[in-house]
C-alpha positions as CSV (number, residue, x, y, z in Angstrom):
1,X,27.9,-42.0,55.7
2,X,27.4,-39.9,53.0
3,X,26.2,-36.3,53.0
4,X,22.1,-35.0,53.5
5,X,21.0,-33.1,51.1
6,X,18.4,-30.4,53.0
7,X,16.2,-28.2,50.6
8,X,15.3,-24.5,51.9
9,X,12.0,-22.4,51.4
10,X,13.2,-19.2,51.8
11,X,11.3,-15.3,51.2
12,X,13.5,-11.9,51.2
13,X,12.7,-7.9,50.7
14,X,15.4,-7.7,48.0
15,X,15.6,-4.1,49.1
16,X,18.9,-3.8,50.1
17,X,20.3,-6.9,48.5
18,X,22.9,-6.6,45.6
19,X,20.9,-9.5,44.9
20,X,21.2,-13.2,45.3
21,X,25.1,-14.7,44.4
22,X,27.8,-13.7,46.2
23,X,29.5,-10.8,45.0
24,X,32.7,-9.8,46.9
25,X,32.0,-6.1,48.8
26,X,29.0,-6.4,48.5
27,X,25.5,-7.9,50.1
28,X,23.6,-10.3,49.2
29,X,21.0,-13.1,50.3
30,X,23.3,-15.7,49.5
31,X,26.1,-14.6,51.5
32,X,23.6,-14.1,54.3
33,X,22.5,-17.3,54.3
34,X,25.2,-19.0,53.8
35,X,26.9,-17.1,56.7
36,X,23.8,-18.1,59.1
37,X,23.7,-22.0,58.1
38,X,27.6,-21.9,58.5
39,X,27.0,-20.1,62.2
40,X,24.0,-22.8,63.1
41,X,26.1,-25.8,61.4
42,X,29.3,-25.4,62.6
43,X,30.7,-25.6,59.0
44,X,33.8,-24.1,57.6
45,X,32.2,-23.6,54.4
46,X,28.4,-23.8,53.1
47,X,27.7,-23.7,49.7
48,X,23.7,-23.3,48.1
49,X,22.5,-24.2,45.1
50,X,19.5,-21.7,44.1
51,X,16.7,-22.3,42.0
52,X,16.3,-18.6,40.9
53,X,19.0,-15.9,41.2
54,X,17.7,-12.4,41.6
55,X,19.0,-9.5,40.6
56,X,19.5,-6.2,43.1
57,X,16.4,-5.2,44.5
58,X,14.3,-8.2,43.3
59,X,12.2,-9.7,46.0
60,X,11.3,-13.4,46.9
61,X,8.4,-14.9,48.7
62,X,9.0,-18.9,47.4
63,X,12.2,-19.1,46.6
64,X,14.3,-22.7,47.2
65,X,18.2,-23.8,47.4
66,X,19.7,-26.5,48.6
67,X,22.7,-27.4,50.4
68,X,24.6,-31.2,51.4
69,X,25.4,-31.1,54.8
70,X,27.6,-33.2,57.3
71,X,25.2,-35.9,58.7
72,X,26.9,-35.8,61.7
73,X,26.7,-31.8,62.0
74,X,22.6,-32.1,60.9
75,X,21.7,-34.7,63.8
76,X,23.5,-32.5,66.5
77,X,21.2,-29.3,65.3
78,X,18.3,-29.5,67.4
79,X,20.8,-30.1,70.5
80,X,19.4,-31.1,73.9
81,X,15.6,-30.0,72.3
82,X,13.2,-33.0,71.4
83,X,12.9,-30.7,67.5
84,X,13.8,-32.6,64.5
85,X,16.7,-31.1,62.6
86,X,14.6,-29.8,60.7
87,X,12.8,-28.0,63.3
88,X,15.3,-26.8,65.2
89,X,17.5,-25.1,61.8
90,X,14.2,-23.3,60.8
91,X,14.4,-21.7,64.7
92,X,18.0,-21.3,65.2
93,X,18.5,-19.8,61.7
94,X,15.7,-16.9,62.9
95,X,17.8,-16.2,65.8
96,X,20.7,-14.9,63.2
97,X,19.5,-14.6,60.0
98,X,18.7,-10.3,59.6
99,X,15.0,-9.4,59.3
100,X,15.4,-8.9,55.6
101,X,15.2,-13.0,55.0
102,X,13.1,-15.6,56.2
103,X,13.6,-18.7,56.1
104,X,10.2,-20.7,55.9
105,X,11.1,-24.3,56.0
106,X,13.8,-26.8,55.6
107,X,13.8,-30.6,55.2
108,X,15.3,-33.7,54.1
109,X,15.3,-34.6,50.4
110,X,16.4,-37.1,48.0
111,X,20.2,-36.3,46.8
112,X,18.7,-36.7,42.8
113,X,16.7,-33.1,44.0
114,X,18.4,-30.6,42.5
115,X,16.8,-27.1,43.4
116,X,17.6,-25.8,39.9
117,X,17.4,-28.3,37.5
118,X,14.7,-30.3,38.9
119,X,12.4,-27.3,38.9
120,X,9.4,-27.6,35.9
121,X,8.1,-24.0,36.3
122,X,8.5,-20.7,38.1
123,X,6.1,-18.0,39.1
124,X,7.3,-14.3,38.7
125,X,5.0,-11.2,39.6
126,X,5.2,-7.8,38.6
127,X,3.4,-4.6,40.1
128,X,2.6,-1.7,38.8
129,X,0.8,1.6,40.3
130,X,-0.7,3.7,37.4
131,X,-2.6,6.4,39.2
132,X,0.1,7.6,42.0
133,X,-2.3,8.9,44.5
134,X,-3.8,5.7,44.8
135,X,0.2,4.0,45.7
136,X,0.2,2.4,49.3
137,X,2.9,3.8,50.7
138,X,3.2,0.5,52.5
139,X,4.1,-1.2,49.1
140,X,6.8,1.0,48.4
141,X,9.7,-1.1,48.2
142,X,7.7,-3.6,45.8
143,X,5.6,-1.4,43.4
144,X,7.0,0.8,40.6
145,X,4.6,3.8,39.9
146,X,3.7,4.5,36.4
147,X,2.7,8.1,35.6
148,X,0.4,7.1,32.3
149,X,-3.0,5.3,33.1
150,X,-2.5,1.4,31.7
151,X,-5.0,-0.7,29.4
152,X,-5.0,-4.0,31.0
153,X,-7.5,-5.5,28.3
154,X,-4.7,-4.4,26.0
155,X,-1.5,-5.9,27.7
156,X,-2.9,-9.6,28.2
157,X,-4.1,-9.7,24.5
158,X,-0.6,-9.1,23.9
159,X,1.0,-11.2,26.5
160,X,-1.2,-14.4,24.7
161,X,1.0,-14.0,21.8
162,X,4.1,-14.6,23.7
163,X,2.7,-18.1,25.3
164,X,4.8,-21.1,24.3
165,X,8.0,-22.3,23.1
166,X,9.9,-19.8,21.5
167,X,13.4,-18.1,20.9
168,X,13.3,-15.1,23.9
169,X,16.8,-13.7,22.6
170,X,15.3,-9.9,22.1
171,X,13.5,-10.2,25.4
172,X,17.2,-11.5,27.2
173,X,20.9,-10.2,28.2
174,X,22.5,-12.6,25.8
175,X,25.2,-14.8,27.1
176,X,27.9,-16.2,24.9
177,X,26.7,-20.1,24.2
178,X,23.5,-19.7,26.2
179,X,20.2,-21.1,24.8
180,X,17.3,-18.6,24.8
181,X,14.8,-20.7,24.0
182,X,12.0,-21.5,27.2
183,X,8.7,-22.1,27.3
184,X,6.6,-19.4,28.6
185,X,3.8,-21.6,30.5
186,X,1.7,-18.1,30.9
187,X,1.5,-14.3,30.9
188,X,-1.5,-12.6,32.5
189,X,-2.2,-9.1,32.9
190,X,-4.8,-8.5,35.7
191,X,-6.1,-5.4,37.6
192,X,-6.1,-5.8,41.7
193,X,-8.6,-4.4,44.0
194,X,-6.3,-1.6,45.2
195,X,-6.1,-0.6,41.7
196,X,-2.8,-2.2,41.3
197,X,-1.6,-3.5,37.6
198,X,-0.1,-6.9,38.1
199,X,1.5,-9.1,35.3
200,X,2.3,-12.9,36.6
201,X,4.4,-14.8,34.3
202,X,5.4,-18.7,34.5
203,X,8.3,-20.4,32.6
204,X,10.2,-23.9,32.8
205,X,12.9,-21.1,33.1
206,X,13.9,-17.7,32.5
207,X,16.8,-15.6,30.6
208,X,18.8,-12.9,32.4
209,X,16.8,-10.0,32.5
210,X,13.9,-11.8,31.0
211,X,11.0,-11.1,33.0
212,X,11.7,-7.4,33.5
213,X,12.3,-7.0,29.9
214,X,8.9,-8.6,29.0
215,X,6.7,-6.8,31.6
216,X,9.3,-3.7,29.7
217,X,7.8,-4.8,26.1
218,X,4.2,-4.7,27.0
219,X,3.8,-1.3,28.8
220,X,3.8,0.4,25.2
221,X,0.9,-1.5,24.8
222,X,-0.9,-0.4,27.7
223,X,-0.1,3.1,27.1
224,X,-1.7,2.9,23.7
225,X,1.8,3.7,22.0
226,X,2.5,0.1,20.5
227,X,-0.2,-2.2,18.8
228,X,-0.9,-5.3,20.2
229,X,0.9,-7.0,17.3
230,X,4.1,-5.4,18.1
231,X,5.4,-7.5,20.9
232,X,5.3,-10.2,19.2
233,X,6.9,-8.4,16.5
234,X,10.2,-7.6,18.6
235,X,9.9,-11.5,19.8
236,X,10.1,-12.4,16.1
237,X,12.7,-10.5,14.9
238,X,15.3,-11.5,18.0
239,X,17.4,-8.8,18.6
240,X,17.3,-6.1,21.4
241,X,14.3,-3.5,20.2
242,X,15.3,-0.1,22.3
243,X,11.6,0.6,22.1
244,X,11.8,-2.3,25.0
245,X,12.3,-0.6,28.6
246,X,13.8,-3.6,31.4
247,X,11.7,-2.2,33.8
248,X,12.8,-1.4,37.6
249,X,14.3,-4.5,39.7
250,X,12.2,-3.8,42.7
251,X,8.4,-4.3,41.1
252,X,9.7,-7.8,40.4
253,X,9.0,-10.7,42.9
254,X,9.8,-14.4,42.3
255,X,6.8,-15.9,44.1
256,X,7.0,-19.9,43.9
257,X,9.0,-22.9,42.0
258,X,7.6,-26.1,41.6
259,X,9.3,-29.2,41.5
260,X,8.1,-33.0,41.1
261,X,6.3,-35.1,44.0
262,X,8.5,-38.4,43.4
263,X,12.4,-39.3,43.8
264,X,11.8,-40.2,39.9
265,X,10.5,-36.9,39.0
266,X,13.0,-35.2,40.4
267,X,15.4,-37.1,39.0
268,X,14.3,-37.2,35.2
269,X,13.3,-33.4,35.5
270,X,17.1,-32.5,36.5
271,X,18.1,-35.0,33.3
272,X,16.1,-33.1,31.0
273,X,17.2,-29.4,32.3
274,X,20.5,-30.2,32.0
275,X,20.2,-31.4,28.6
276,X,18.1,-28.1,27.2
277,X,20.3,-25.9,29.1
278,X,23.8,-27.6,28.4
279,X,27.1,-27.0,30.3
280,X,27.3,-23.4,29.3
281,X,24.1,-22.2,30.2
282,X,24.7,-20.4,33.3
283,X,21.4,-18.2,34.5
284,X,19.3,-21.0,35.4
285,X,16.4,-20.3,36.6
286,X,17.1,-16.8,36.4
287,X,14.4,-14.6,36.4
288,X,15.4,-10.7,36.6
């Protein structure tokens, strides 16, 4: 028999996460994981393919990995309990996985589902809290304050003129023989009831350091320092601008990834990815 390949849902307070791959001396959610599944498995070894690394400090509410597990060690999961494998990892993995990560679901899928290449978009969130009184202290760990009031009118103008397929490489870490080009799906500004500025951005992918770095490129605008033409600007001209701040890790939150509904989705989606991306291309669906 050959190996079951299980897709996770996953959510973590990236807190006190050096964030998601393993890094040796250090913790992260991967490594955690990993760990747990191993524990509940009964496997030497347990390795998790990620559709969006985070950084340190980056949150998650939707992220997805996968794993191909023994089928052997998946039917004896649920035990003497009438659970589905399914089931039953979801429970057991609560029972030694810290508070920090929750896993939300786990299921059978077909082995062409790859949980990064078969992904066709990515949700990313940003908050921002321009008038500090008004900060919930609550929301500490996943809102950066901002000590200058924000024009929100003024930062989605400019966000528009980022939309679409274009070369991100002064909005990115560059990596040697990585492509920079993605296709930014959307970028909205939008002003929450608690007086919260949130940006929500969605790509096919993202570039190291991408998301931070445009959220970073727009807040000039906001402050009424920049022009709205100017983002676009720095996006043209495709080198690093210094004028662009990669704002703090902990305001970011990766908050779904969609995939395909059929077995032949899946598969043609991973196809295409790998051929945009290429060997080389590392990040992913990194988002940071």
């Amino acid at each position: 028999m050959g190996r079951v390949r299980i897709r996770i849902d996953l959510a973590y307070d990236g807190t006190d996460f050096s964030g998601w791959a393993r890094q040796p001396g250090r913790r992260t959610v991967e490594d955690e994981l990993g760990r747990a599944l191993a524990t509940v498995l009964r496997a030497p070894d347990v390795r998790l393919t990620v559709g969006g690394r985070t950084d340190a400090g980056v949150h998650a509410r939707g992220s997805v990995c996968h794993l191909d597990v023994d089928p052997h060690a998946w039917a004896a999961v649920p035990g003497r309990s009438g659970r589905t494998p399914s089931e039953a990892l979801v429970s057991r993995l609560r029972g030694v996985l810290p508070p920090d990560v929750v896993v939300r679901r786990a299921a059978e899928v077909p082995a062409v589902f790859d949980a990064r290449f078969s992904a066709t978009g990515r949700r990313y969130t940003y908050r921002i809290c321009d008038d500090p009184p008004r900060l919930d202290p609550l929301r500490r760990r996943d809102t950066v304050v901002w000590r200058r009031p924000l024009d929100v009118d003024a930062m989605a103008a400019a966000a528009e003129t980022l939309v679409g397929l274009h070369d991100f490489a002064a909005y990115c870490r560059p990596r040697e023989g990585a492509s920079t080009v993605r296709q930014l799906q959307s970028f909205d500004w939008t002003r929450e009831a608690d007086g919260t500025v949130r940006a929500t951005l969605v790509a096919d992918a993202f570039c190291h350091s991408m998301v931070r770095a445009l959220v970073g490129g727009l807040v000039p605008v906001g402050e009424g320092r920049r022009s709205g033409a100017w983002p676009r600007e720095v996006l043209d001209g495709r080198v690093r601008d210094p004028g662009v701040q990669v704002m703090p890790a902990h305001g970011l939150c990766l908050e779904q990834i969609d995939y395909p509904s059929t077995r032949e989705g899946l598969e043609s989606r991973a196809d295409e990815a790998r051929a945009l991306r290429g060997p080389v291309h590392r990040p992913g669906g990194d988002a940071r």
